[in-house]
C-alpha positions as CSV (number, residue, x, y, z in Angstrom):
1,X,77.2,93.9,128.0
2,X,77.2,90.8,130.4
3,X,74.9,88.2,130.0
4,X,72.8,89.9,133.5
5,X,73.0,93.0,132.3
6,X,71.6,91.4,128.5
7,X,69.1,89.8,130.3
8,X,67.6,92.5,132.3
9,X,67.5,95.6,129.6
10,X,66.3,92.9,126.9
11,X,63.6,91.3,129.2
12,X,64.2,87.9,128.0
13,X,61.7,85.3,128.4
14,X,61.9,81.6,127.2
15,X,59.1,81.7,123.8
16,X,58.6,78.3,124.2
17,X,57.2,78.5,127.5
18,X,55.6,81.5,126.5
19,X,53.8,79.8,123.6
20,X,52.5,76.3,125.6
21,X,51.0,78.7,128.2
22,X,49.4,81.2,125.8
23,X,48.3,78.7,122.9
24,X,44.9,78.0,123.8
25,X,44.2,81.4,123.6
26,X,45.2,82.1,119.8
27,X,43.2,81.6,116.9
28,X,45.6,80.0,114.6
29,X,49.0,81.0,117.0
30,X,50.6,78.2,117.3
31,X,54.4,77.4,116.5
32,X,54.2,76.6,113.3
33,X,52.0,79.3,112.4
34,X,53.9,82.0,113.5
35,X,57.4,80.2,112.4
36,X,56.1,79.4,108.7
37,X,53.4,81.0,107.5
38,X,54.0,80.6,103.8
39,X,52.4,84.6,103.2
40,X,54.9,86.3,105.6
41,X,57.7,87.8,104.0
42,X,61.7,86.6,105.1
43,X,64.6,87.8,104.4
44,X,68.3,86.2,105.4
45,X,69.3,82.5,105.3
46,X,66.4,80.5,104.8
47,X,67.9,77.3,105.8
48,X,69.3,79.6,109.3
49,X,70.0,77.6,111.8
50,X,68.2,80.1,114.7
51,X,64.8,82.1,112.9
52,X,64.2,85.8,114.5
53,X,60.6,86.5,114.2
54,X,60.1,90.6,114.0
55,X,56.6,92.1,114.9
56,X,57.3,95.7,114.4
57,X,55.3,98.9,112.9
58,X,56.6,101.7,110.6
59,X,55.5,104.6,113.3
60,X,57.6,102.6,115.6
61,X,60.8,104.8,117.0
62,X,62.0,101.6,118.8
63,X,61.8,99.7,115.6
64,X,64.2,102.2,113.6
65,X,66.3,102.4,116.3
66,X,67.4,98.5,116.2
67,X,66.5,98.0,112.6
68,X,70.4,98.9,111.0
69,X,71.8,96.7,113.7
70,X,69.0,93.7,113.2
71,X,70.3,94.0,109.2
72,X,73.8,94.2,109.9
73,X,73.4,90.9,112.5
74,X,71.6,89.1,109.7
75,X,74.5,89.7,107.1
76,X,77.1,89.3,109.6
77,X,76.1,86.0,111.5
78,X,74.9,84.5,107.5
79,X,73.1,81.6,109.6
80,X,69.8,83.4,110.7
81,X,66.7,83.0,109.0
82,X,64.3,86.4,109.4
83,X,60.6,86.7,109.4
84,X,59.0,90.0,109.2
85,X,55.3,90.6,110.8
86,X,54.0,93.6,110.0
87,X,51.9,94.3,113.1
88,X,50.8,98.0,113.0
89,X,49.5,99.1,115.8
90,X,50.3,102.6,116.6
91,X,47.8,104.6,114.1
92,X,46.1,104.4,110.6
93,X,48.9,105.2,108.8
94,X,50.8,102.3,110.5
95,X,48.2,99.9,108.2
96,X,49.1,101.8,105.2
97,X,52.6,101.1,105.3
98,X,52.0,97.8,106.2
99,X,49.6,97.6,103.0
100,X,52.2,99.3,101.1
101,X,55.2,96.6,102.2
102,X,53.0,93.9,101.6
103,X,51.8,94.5,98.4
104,X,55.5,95.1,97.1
105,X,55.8,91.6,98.1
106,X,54.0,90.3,95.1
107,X,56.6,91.8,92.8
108,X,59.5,90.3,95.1
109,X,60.3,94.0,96.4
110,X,59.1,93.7,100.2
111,X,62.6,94.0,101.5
112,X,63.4,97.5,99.8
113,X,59.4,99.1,100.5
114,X,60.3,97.9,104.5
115,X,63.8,99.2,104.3
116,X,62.9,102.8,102.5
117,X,59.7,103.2,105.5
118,X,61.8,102.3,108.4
119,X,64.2,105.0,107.1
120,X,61.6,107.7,107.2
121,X,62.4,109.6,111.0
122,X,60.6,110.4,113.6
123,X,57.3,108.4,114.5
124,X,53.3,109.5,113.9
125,X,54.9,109.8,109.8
126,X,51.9,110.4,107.8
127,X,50.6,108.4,104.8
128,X,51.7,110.7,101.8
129,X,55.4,110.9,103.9
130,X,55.1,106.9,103.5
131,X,53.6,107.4,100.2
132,X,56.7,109.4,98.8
133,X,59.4,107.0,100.3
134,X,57.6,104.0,98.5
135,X,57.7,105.5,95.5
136,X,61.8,106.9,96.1
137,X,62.7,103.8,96.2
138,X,62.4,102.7,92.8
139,X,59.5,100.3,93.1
140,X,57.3,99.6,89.8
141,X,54.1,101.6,91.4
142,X,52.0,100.7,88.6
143,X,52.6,97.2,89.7
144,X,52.1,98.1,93.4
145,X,49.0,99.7,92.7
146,X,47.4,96.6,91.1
147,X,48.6,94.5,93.7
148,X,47.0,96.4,96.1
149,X,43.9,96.3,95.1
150,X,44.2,92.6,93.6
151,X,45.8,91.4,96.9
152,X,43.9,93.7,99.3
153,X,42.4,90.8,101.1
154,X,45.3,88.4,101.3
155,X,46.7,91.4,102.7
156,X,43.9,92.3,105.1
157,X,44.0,88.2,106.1
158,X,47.8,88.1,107.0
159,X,47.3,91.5,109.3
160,X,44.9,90.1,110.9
161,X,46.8,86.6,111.5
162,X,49.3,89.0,112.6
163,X,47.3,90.7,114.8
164,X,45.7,87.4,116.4
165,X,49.5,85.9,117.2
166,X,50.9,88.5,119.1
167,X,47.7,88.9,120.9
168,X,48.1,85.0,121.9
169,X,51.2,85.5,122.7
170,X,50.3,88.3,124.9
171,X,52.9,90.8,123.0
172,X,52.9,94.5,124.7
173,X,54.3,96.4,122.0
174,X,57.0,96.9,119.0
175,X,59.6,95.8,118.2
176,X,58.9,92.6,119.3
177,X,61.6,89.7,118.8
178,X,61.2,86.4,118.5
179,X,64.8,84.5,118.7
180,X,64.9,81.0,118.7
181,X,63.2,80.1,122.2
182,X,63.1,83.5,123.2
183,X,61.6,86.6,123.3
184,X,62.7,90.1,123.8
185,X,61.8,93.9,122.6
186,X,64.7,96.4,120.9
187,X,68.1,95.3,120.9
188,X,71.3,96.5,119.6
189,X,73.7,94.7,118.0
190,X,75.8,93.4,120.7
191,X,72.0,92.2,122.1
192,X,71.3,91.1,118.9
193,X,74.2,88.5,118.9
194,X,74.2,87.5,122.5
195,X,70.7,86.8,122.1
196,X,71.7,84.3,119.1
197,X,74.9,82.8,121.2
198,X,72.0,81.8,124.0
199,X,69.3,80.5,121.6
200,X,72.3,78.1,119.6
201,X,73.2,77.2,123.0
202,X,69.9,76.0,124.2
203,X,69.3,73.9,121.1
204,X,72.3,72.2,121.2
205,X,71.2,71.5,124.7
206,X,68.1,70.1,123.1
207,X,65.6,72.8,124.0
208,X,64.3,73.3,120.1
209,X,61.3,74.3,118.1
210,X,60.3,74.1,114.8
């Protein structure tokens, strides 16, 4: 895949513009915000030198589709720092496995609940199929169940944030990446590292946000 060609099927659009444009419209959307909010779950290299910011939902097809090859880039590349926002917007079920991730959080276990729903296929999966794969993947339910209802509206409160920056950042639907100063929807692997090749190059030109 060329660069053109990258371009085009990923719609690529500078974040940074993106984000000066849009920012008096958010609530609490600002860079900072949506690069390190201290409740949202990460995963990879947390000293990365590019972040990849994922808005994605569990009945998401789109989101399965480029989740093995958004893993295997983190592993691979080592130098990429991931943040996860659960933003579910496709149905009610879409909250309860956003609940479900979050509250494994607590108990340091985010990564495996996201990994075991993402797994589940086919889209519109109901709550006890989300239910069943929670609980599959070895997960201390007892503790999930406590945290649930203990964390329910820390949980509630990061949604929401969620919800409010990809609404000010005038996001159209999952997945949604954020990659360095960019901003693109599902990508494959090859997307995956072209977009990181462009977003190192663009810092070392100077064009950076933190």
């Amino acid at each position: 895949m060329d660069r053109r060609q990258f371009c085009r099927a990923a719609a690529v659009a500078p974040l940074l513009i993106a984000m000066s444009r849009q920012r008096a419209f958010a609530q609490n959307a600002d860079v900072k915000a949506i690069l390190h909010d201290p409740e949202a779950p990460e995963a990879g290299n947390p000293k990365g030198d590019v972040t990849i910011v994922a808005f994605t939902d569990y009945n998401c097809p789109f989101c399965k589709k480029s989740e093995p090859d958004l893993n295997r880039i983190i592993k691979d590349d080592g130098k990429v720092r991931l943040v996860y926002k659960d933003w579910p917007i496709l149905s009610e079920a879409s909250v309860y496995g956003a609940q479900l991730a979050l509250a494994a959080k607590y108990q340091g276990k985010y990564d495996l609940v996201h990994h075991a729903l993402m797994a589940i296929p086919g889209k519109k999966i109901p709550k006890p199929k989300m239910l069943e794969a929670v609980k599959a993947s070895g997960i201390d339910m007892n503790r999930l169940n406590a945290d649930l209802k203990a964390r329910s509206a820390s949980i509630s409160t990061l949604l929401q944030r969620n919800m409010d920056q990809a609404t000010a950042l005038g996001l159209e639907g999952t997945p949604t990446y954020l990659i360095g100063p960019f901003r693109t929807m599902a990508l494959d692997y090859a997307g995956f590292k072209e977009a990181l090749a462009e977003a190192r190059r663009r810092q070392a030109a100077g064009d950076r946000i933190e």
